[in-house]
C-alpha positions in Angstrom: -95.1 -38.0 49.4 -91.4 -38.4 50.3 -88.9 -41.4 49.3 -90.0 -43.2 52.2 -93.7 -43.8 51.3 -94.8 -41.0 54.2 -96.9 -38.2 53.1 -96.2 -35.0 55.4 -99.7 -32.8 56.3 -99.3 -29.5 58.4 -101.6 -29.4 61.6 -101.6 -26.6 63.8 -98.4 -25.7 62.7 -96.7 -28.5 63.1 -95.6 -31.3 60.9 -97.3 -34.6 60.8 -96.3 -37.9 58.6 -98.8 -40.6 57.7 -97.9 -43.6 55.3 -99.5 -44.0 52.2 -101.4 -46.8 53.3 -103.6 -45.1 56.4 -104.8 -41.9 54.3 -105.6 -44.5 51.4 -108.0 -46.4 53.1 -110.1 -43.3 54.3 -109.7 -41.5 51.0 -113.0 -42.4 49.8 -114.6 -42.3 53.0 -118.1 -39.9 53.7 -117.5 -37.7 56.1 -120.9 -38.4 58.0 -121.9 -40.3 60.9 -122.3 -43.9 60.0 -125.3 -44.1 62.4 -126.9 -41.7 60.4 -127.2 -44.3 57.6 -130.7 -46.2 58.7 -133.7 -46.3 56.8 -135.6 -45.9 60.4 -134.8 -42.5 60.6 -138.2 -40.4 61.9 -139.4 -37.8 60.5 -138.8 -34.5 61.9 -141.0 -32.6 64.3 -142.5 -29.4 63.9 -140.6 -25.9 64.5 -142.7 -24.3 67.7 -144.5 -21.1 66.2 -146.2 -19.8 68.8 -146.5 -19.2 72.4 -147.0 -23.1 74.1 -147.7 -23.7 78.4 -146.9 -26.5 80.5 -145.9 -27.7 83.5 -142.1 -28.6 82.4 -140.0 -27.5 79.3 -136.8 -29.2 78.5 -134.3 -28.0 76.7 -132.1 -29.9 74.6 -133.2 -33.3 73.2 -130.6 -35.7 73.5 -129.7 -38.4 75.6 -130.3 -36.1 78.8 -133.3 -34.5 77.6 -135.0 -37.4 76.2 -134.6 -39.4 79.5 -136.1 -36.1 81.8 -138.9 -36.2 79.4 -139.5 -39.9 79.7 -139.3 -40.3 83.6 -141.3 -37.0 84.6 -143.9 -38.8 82.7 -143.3 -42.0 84.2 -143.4 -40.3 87.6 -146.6 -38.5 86.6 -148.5 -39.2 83.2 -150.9 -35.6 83.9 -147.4 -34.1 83.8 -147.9 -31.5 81.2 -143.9 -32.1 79.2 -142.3 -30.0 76.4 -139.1 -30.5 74.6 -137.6 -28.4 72.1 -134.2 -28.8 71.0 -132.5 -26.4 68.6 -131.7 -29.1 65.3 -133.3 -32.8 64.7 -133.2 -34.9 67.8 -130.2 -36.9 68.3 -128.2 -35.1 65.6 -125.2 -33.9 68.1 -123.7 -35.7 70.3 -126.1 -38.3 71.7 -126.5 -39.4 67.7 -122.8 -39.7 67.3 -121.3 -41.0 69.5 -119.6 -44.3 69.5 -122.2 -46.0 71.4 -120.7 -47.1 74.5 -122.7 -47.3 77.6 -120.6 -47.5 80.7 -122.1 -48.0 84.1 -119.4 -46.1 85.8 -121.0 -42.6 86.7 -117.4 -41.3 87.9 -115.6 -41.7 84.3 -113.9 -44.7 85.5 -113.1 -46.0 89.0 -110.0 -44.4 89.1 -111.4 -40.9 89.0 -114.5 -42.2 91.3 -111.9 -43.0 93.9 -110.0 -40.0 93.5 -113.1 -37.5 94.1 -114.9 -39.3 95.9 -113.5 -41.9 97.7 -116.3 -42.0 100.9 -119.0 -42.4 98.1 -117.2 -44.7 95.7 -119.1 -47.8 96.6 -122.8 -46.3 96.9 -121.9 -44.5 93.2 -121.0 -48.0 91.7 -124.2 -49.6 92.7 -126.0 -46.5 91.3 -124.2 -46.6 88.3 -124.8 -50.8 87.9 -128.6 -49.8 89.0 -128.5 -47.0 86.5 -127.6 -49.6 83.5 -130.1 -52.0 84.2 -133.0 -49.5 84.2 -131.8 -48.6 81.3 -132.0 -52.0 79.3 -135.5 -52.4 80.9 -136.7 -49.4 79.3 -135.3 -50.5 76.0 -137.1 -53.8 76.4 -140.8 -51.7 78.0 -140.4 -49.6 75.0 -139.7 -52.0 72.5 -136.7 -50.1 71.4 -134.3 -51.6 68.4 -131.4 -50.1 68.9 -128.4 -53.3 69.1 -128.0 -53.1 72.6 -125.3 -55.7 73.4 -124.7 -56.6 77.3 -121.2 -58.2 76.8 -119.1 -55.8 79.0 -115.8 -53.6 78.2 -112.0 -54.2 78.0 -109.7 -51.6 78.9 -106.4 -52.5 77.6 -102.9 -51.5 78.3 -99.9 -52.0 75.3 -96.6 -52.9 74.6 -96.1 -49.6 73.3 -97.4 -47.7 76.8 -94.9 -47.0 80.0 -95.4 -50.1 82.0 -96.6 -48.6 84.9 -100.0 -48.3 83.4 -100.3 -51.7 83.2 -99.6 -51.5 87.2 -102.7 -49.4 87.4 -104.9 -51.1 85.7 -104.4 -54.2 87.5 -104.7 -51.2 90.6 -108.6 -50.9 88.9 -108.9 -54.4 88.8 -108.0 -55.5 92.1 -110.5 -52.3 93.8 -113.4 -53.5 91.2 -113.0 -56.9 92.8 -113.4 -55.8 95.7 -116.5 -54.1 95.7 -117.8 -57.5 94.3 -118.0 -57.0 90.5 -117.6 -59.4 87.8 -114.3 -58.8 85.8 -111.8 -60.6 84.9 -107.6 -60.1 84.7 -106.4 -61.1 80.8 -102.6 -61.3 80.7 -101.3 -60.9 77.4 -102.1 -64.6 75.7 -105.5 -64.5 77.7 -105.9 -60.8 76.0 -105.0 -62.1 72.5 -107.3 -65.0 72.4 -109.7 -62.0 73.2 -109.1 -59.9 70.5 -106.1 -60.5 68.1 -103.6 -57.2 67.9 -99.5 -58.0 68.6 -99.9 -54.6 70.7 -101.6 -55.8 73.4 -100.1 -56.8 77.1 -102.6 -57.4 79.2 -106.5 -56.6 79.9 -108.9 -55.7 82.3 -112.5 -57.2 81.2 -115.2 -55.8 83.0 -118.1 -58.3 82.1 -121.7 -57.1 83.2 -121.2 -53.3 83.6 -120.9 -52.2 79.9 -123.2 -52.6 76.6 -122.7 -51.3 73.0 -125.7 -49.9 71.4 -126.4 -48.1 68.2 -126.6 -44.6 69.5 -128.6 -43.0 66.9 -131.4 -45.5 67.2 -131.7 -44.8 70.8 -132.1 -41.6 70.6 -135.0 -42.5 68.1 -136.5 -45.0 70.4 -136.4 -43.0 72.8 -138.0 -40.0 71.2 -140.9 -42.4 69.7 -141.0 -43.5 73.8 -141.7 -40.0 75.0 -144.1 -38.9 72.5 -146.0 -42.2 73.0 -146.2 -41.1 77.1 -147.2 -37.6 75.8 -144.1 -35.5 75.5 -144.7 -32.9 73.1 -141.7 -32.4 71.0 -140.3 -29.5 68.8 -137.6 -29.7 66.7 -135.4 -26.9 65.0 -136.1 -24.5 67.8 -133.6 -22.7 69.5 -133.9 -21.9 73.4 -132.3 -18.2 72.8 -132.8 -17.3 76.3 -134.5 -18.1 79.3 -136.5 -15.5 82.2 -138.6 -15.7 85.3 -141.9 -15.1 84.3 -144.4 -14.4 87.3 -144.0 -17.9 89.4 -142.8 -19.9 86.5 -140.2 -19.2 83.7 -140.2 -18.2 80.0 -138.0 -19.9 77.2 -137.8 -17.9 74.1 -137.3 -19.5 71.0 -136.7 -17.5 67.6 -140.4 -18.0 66.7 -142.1 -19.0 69.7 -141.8 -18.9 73.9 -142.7 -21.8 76.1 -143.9 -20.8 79.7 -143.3 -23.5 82.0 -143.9 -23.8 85.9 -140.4 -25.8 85.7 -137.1 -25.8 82.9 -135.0 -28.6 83.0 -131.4 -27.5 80.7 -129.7 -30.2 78.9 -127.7 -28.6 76.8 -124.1 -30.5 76.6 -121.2 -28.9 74.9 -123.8 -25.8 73.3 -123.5 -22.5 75.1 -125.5 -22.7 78.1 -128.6 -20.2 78.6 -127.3 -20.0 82.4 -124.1 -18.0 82.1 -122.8 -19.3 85.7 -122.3 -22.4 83.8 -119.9 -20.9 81.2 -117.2 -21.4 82.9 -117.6 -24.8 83.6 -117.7 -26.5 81.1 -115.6 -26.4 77.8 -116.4 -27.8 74.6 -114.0 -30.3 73.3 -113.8 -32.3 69.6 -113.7 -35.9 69.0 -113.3 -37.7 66.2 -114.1 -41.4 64.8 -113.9 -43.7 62.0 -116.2 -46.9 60.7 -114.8 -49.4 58.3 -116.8 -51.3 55.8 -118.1 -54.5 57.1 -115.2 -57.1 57.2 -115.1 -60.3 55.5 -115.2 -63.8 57.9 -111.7 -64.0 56.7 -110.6 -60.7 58.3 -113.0 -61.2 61.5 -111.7 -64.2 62.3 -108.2 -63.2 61.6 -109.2 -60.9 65.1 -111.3 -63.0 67.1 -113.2 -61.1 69.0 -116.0 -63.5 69.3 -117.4 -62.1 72.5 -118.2 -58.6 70.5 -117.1 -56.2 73.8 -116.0 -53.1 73.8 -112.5 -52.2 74.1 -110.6 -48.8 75.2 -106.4 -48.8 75.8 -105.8 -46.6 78.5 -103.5 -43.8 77.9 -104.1 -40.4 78.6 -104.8 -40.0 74.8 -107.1 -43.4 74.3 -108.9 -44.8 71.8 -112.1 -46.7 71.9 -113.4 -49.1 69.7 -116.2 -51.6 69.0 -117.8 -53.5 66.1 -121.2 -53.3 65.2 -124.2 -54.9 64.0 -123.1 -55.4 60.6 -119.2 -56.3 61.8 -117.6 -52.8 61.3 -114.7 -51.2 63.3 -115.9 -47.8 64.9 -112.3 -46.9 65.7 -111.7 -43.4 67.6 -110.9 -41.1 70.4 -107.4 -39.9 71.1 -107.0 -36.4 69.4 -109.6 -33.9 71.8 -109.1 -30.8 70.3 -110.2 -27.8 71.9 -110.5 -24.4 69.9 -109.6 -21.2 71.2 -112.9 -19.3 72.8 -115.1 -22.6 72.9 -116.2 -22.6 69.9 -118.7 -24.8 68.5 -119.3 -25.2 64.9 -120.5 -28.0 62.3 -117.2 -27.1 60.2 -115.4 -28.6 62.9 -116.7 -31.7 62.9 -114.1 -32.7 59.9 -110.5 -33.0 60.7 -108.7 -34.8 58.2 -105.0 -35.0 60.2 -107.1 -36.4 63.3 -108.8 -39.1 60.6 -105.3 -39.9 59.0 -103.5 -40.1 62.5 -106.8 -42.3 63.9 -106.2 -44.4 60.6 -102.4 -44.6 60.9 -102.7 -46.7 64.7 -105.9 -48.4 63.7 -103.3 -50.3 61.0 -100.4 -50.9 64.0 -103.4 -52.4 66.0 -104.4 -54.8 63.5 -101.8 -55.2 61.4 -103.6 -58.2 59.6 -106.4 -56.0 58.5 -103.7 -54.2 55.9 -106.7 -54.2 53.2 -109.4 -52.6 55.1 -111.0 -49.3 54.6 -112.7 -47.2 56.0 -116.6 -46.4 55.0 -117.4 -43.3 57.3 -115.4 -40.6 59.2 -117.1 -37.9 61.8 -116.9 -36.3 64.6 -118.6 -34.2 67.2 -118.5 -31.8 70.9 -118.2 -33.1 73.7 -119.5 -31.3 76.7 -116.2 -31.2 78.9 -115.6 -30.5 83.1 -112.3 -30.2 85.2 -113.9 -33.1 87.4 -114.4 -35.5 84.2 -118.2 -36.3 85.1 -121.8 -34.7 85.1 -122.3 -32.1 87.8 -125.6 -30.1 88.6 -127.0 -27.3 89.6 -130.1 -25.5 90.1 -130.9 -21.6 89.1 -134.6 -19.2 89.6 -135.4 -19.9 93.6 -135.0 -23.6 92.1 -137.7 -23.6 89.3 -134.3 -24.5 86.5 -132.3 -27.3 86.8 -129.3 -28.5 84.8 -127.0 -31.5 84.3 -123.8 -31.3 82.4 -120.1 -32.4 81.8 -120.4 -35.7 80.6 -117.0 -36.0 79.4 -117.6 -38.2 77.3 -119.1 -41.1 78.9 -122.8 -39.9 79.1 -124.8 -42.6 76.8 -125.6 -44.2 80.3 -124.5 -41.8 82.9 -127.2 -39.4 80.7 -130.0 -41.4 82.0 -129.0 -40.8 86.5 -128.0 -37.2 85.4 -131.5 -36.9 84.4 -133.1 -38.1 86.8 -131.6 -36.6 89.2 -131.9 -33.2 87.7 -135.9 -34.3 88.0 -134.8 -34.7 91.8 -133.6 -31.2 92.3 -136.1 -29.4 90.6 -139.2 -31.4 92.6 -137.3 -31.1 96.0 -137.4 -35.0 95.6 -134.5 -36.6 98.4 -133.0 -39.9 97.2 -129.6 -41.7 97.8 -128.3 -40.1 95.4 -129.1 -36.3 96.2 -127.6 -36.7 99.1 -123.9 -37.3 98.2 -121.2 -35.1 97.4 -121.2 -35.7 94.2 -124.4 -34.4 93.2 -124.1 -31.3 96.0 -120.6 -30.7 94.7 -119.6 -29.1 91.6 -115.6 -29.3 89.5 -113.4 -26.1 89.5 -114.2 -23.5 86.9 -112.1 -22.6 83.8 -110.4 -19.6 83.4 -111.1 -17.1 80.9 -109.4 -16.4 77.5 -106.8 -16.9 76.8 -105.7 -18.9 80.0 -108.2 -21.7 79.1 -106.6 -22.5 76.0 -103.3 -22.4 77.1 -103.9 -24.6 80.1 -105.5 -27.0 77.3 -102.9 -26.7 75.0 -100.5 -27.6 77.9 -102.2 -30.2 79.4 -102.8 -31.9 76.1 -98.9 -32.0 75.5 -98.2 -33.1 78.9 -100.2 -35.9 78.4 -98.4 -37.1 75.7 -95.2 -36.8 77.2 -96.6 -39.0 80.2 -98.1 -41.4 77.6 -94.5 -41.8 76.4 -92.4 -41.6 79.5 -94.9 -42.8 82.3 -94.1 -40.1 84.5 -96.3 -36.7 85.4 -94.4 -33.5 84.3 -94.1 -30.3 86.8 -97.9 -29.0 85.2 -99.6 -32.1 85.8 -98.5 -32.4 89.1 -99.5 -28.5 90.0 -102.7 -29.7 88.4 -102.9 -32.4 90.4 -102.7 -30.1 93.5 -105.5 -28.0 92.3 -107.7 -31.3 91.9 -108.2 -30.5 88.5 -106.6 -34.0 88.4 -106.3 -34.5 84.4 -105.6 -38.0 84.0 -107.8 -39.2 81.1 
């Protein structure tokens, strides 16, 4: 603690200074997923034991999964369906998340329009499609999970170059356009919105984004599946995966499923298919949940239309509140560690919680006595294009759909689907595009990929202060690797 009320922490080497004030408030936090706090948590499934058959085995039972499983049975209830997933269900990513569901299937029109520009329009109806099927099934299931329809503002600061404020009136203007319902804030419009002195303007994008409690989906959909049949195992590594006559094996550490079909949703975890390694890249986020603030403190912020909000800087944070009026404030560190590694030990990172803590007080400077209740974080399953890709493997028995980046609590439910697509030679509008045929540029190996991280991440942050793209991002930009979020 120095003369100035800043305590200094190493990171990575470097120094870092927080006040007093932001590692106070998440001093006594649990470092645990606030989601994970619900008395309507289901008990676990069993471990599979023994050798099981059917006619399709998923692997991996989160959002992806759990949506596979649900519409091959809708598409066919004498579909014979196994999941097993290596821990509980919904305790990575798909449990952890900070529950926004976006209908954008592109990560944002911006990167849409930039890969796909012929296909843009036809992917935002799919994605606006997607959403709504979506809320149906949580209302044919009966599943209580918060879902809030009240849309997403993305919004740009005084502290940010003002060009990005340029392009996200750019995003506006192109959303109009293709006839959706959003809304231009300037900065009073924005503050009567939400309450923060940082903010300049706002893009509000009204019926194409929900909150929702992400755990609790994952639990209502589980509960939805095994009520249509789905037979479920829990703590059961896939350890590897063979052809086996016409159909293929999956060998678990105590059992093997043979399946005439395998459908891989395996996110950030090391993929069975090692011509997906190089794909995707396992990166950490981290968030933050306050304890419930008072009506004093809400309405010192407003925010009486509950939406979501993100800022829009390379390095962004997103934030919401939730049923019981908490801030889930996070995003903005994505640390990746050297060789991909995945590990529950790095789900805690107390500099990213102190730095997360230090701008959640320069946002809402009137919430100086808040603190925060819960800190986590989790892997998120990462690709050079920014959005899920697929691909198909064994004459087209295996299918797989990964690299979320981040956005993939909706997007999860078309990447499932169409995975279901490929794998029963099913044509629809949305096999058909490039963006399902196509797939991003591969990683390099070690140690070029975490150099070219390291890099990139630092670049970014010089752009986030200066506005402008350094001589990397630029040569990246070339190589339409395109990292710009």
């Amino acid at each position: 603690l120095t003369s100035t009320g800043v305590r200094t922490v190493s990171s990575e080497g470097h120094e870092a200074e927080f006040d007093s004030r932001s590692l106070d408030a998440i001093a006594d936090a649990d470092p645990y997923p606030y989601w994970y706090e619900d008395a309507d948590q289901p008990l676990s499934n069993p471990t599979l034991v023994r050798t099981e058959t059917c006619d399709l085995c998923i692997v991996g039972g989160g959002y992806t999964g759990l949506w596979a499983a649900i519409i091959a049975k809708e598409r066919d209830p004498s579909r014979d369906v196994v999941l097993i997933d290596a821990h509980e269900i919904g305790s990575a990513a798909s449990g952890r998340n900070g529950g926004f569901m976006d209908a954008s299937l592109t990560h944002g029109i911006a990167n849409g329009q930039e890969r796909f520009p012929k296909e843009i329009a036809l992917l935002e109806e799919l994605g606006i499609a997607n959403l709504n099927e979506i809320e149906a099934a949580i209302k044919r299931y009966s599943i209580d999970c918060d879902f809030e329809r009240n849309g997403v503002i993305e919004v740009a600061s005084i502290t940010q170059p003002p060009s990005y404020l340029d392009e996200l009136r750019d995003d506006y203007l192109q959303l109009k356009s293709l006839g959706q319902k959003v809304t231009w804030l300037d900065r009073e419009q924005m503050q009567k919105q939400v309450n923060s002195p940082t903010y300049s303007g706002g893009l509000w994008v009204h019926d194409r984004a929900a909150i929702v409690d992400p755990a609790r989906l994952c639990w209502g959909l589980k509960a939805a599946a095994e009520y249509l049949g789905v037979r479920i195992y829990e703590d059961s590594k896939a350890t590897s995966i063979e052809r086996d006559g016409v159909g293929v094996l999956v060998t678990t550490p105590l059992g093997r499923v043979r399946a005439g079909k395998v459908a891989l949703a395996t996110n950030a975890f090391k993929p069975l298919l090692k011509r997906i390694n190089n794909y995707i890249v396992p990166v950490y986020d981290y968030c933050m949940v306050t304890e419930p603030l008072t009506p004093s403190q809400l309405a010192s912020i407003g925010w009486n239309n509950r939406q979501g909000l993100s800022d829009i800087p390379n390095q962004f944070h997103y934030y919401r509140l939730t049923e019981d009026n908490r801030i889930l404030w996070g995003g903005y560190d994505a640390i990746y560690f050297f060789g991909g590694k995945v590990s529950s030990e790095l789900e805690s990172r107390p500099e990213s919680w102190a730095r997360l803590s230090m701008h959640f007080f320069k946002t809402f400077p009137q919430l100086e006595d808040v603190k925060f209740s819960h800190m986590w974080g989790g892997a998120i399953d990462t690709c050079s294009r920014y959005c899920v890709f697929w691909g198909q493997a064994m004459n087209g028995r295996v299918a797989y759909a990964v690299g979320y980046t981040g956005l993939g609590v909706a997007s999860s439910r078309f990447g499932a689907e169409v995975m279901l697509d490929l794998i029963d030679g099913r044509r629809s509008k949305a096999t058909e595009t490039n963006f399902v045929r196509s797939k991003p540029l591969p990683f390099p190996p070690e140690p070029f990929k975490f150099m070219g991280i390291q890099a990139t991440r630092w670049s970014l942050n010089h752009e986030d202060k200066t506005g402008k793209r350094n001589l990397w991002l630029r040569s990246l930009d070339r190589l339409g690797l395109g990292f710009d979020s």
